[in-house]
N, C-alpha and C positions, 0 to 999 in steps of 0.2 A: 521302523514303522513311520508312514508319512505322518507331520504334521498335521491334525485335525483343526476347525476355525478355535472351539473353544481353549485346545492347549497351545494357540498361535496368542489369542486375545491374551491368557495367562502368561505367558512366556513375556511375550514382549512390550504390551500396553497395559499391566494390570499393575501397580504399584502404589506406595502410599501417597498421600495427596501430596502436592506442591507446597512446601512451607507459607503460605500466604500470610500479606501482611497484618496485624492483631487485628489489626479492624476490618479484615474483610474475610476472616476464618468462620465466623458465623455465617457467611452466603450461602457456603453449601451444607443443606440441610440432609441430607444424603447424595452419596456420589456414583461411582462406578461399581457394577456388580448387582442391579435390580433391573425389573421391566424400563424402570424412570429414575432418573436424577431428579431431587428435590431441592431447589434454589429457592432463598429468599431474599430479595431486597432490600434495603433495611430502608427503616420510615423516612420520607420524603426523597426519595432516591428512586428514576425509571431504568427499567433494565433495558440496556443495549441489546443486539442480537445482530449478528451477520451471518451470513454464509458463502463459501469462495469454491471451487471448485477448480482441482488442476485435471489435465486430460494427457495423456502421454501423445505427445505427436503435435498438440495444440499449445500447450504452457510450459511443456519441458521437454528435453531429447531424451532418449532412452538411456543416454551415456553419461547421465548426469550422474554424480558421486552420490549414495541414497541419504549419506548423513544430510549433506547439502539440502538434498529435495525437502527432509525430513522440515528441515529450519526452514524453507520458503513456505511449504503450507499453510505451516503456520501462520509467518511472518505478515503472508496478505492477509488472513484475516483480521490481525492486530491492528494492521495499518488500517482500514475500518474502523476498527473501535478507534482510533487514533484521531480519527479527523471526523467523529463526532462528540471528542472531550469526554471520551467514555473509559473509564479506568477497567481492565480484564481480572477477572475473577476463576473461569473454568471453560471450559471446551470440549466437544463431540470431536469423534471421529470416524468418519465412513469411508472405508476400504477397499477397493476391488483388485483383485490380483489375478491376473493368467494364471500366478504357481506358488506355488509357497516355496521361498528361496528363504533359507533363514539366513545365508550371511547380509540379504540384500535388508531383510526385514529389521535386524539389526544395527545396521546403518543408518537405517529410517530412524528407528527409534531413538537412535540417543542423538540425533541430532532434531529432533522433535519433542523431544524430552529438558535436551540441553536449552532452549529456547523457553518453554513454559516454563521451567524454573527459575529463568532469569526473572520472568516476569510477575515469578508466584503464583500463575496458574495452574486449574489441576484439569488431568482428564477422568469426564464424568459420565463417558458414553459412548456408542458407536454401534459399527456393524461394519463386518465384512462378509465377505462374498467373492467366488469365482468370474473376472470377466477381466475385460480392459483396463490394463494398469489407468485405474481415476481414483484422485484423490478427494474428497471433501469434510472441509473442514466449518464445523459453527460456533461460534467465539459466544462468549456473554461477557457483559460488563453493567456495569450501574455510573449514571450522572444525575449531579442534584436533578430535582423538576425544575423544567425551565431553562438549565442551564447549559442543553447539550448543543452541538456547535452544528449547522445543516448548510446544507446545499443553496437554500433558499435566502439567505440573510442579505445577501448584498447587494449597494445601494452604488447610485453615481457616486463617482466623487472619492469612493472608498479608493487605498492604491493595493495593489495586489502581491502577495509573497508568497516564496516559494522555500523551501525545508533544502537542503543538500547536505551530501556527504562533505565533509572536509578534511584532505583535499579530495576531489570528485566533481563531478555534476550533471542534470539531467541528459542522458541523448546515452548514456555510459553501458545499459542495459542492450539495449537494441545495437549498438557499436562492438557490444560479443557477439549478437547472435548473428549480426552479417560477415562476424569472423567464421564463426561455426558453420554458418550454410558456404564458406568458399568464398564470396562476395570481396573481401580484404585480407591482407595480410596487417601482420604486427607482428613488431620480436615480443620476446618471448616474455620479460619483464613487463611490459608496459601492457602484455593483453592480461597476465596472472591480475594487476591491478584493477582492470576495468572489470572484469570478469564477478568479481565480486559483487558487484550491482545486479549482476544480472540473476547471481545465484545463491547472495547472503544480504537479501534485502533487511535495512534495519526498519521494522517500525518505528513511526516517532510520538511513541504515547506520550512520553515524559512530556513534548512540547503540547500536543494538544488537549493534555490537560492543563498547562499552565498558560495556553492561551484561551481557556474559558474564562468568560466575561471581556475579554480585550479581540477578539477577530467575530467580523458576523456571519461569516461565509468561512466554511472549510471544505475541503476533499480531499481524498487521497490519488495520485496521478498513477493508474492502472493501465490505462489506453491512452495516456501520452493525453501534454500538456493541452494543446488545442480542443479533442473533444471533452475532456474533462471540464475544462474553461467551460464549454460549451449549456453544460448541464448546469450550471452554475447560475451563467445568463439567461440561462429560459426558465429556471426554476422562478429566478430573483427576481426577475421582470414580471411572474404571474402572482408570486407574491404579493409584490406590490400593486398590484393590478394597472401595471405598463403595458409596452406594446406586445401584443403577440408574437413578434419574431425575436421578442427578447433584448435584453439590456444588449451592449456593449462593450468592447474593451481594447485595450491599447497596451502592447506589448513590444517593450525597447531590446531588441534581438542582443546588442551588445550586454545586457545585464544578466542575461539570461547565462544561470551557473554551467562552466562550463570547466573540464578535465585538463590536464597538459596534453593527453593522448587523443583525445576528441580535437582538440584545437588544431592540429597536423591535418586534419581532413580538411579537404576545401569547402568554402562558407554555403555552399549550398547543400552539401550531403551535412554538413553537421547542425546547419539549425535545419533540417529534415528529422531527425536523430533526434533533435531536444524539441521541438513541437509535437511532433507526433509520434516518437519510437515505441515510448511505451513502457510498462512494467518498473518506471522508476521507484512506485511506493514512496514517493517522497508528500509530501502535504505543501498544496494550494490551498490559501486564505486570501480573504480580503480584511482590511480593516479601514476605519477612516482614520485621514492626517494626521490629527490631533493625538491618535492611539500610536505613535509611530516609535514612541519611548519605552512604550509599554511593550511592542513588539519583542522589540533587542531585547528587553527584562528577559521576555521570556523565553527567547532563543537560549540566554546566556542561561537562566535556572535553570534551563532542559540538556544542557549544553551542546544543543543544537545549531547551526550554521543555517542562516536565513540569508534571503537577497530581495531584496522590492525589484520587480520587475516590470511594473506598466499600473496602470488604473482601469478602472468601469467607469464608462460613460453611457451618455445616456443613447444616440444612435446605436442600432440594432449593427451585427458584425465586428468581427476580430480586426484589426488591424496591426503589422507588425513595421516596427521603423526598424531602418540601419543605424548607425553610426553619425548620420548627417541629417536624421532625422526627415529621412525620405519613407515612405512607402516601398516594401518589398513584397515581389508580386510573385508569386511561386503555386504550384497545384497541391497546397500542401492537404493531406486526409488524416484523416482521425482514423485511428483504430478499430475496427468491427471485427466482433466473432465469426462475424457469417461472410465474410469477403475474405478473398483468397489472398493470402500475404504478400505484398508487392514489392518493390526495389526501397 
């Protein structure tokens, strides 16, 4: 007899909560298995929320391993809660599937399962439904008041850092998936390695919570460094009430974290690949100078791999040097959903 939704929901996504840690077992007030999951915050503490959305054919190939996919849906969402110094507690799931394949739906789960445990989260919700392999996923978390880490904080003057794999570095993601579309070759070792980026994103909660009160700007790099950046200096500029086209910033290409297999590409397709590839999930921060001790602190407690990479200034526009601290002039783009994927 085919699988039906509610003995799909019981079979594979219905299990006991996530061991969470002492002091955050009280959040959920009731969980999975009613109309609503009941969360509560505890005193002086706002609760997080994100939502991330994968699409088959947009955010993932069909031929992806399902444990794999299981851990990246996740994975962006945390990165979210990551780069607003938001600690995760529980998480929805909404489903759509062409067919109910239980080996595939299996795959899903424990590699979606294997993830929220890491983190001690539990699943407290969802819905599935017949259609277009989409996945969405919505995270909760809690940060003191006051003390969550946004888009908006950053100021001239502040210098700007970025999170990496170690070893690894941004451009690693987008450097599979021009393997995958045919675009490049790579042996066989060195693409298993990169590949990883693209398909076992770490979130970096640990750091961004131990960079609350020490960075005043954070994000997580989604759609590649440049438009990310982007959002950062138009937020930060209207914040402060600067100029309309936004703060500024200055990006030294040489610092910018970069792979042993990435580095073999020629310097133009690979800082294309680390400005604007995309999908690294790693976290952009700003912080001022004087915070620059406290940074590493917190790299090292999270034991995360950070790199300073450029500063905010106060002229509107990105600018990136070489090596000789020239101006490099390139038609570099930022990531959009709605534009057709290009070289």
């Amino acid at each position: 007899m085919p699988l039906g939704e509610f003995d799909l929901i019981a079979r594979y996504f219905s299990r006991p909560p996530s061991p969470p840690a002492a002091d955050l077992a009280s959040r959920i007030a009731f969980g999975n298995g009613d109309d609503c999951a009941l969360l509560q915050p505890a005193p002086g503490m706002q609760l997080a929320v994100s939502t991330d959305m994968l699409v088959e054919g947009r955010h993932f190939l069909s031929t992806v391993a399902p444990a794999l996919l299981g851990h990246k849906a996740l994975a962006v969402n945390l990165s979210d809660l990551a780069a607003c110094g938001a600690r995760p507690y529980a998480y929805t799931l909404a489903l759509a599937l062409p067919r109910v394949d239980e080996a595939w739906l299996a795959g899903f789960a424990e590699g979606l399962h294997a993830l929220a445990d890491a983190h001690g989260i539990s699943l407290v919700g969802g819905d599935t439904t017949a259609g277009p392999l989409t996945l969405s996923i919505t995270v909760f978390g809690e940060v003191p008041t006051g003390q969550a880490l946004m888009r908006h904080g950053a100021r001239p003057g502040d210098q700007l850092w970025v999170s990496h794999a170690s070893p690894g570095g941004l451009g690693d993601a987008r450097l599979t998936l021009e393997v995958f579309r045919g675009t490049l070759n790579l042996p066989g070792e060195a693409f298993a390695t990169v590949r990883q980026a693209l398909e076992r994103p770490q979130p970096r909660v640990a750091l961004g919570l131990a960079l609350r009160g020490v960075a005043r700007s954070a994000i997580d790099l989604s759609d590649g460094l440049l438009g990310d950046l982007d959002h950062v200096l138009q937020r930060s500029a209207a914040a402060a009430g600067g100029s309309a086209e936004g703060f500024g910033a200055v990006i030294h290409a040489p610092a910018l974290p970069c792979s042993a297999t990435l580095a073999t590409l020629p310097a133009r397709h690979r800082l294309q690949y680390q400005l604007t590839g995309g999908d690294d999930y790693e976290l952009l921060f700003s912080a001022p100078p004087e915070a620059a001790a406290e940074v590493q602190a917190a790299a090292q407690a999270s034991r995360t791999a950070v790199r300073r990479i450029g500063e905010i200034v106060e002229p509107p526009g990105v600018r990136v040097l070489g090596a000789d601290g020239q101006l490099l002039d390139a038609p570099w783009q930022a990531f959009d959903h709605f534009r057709p994927p290009g070289p």
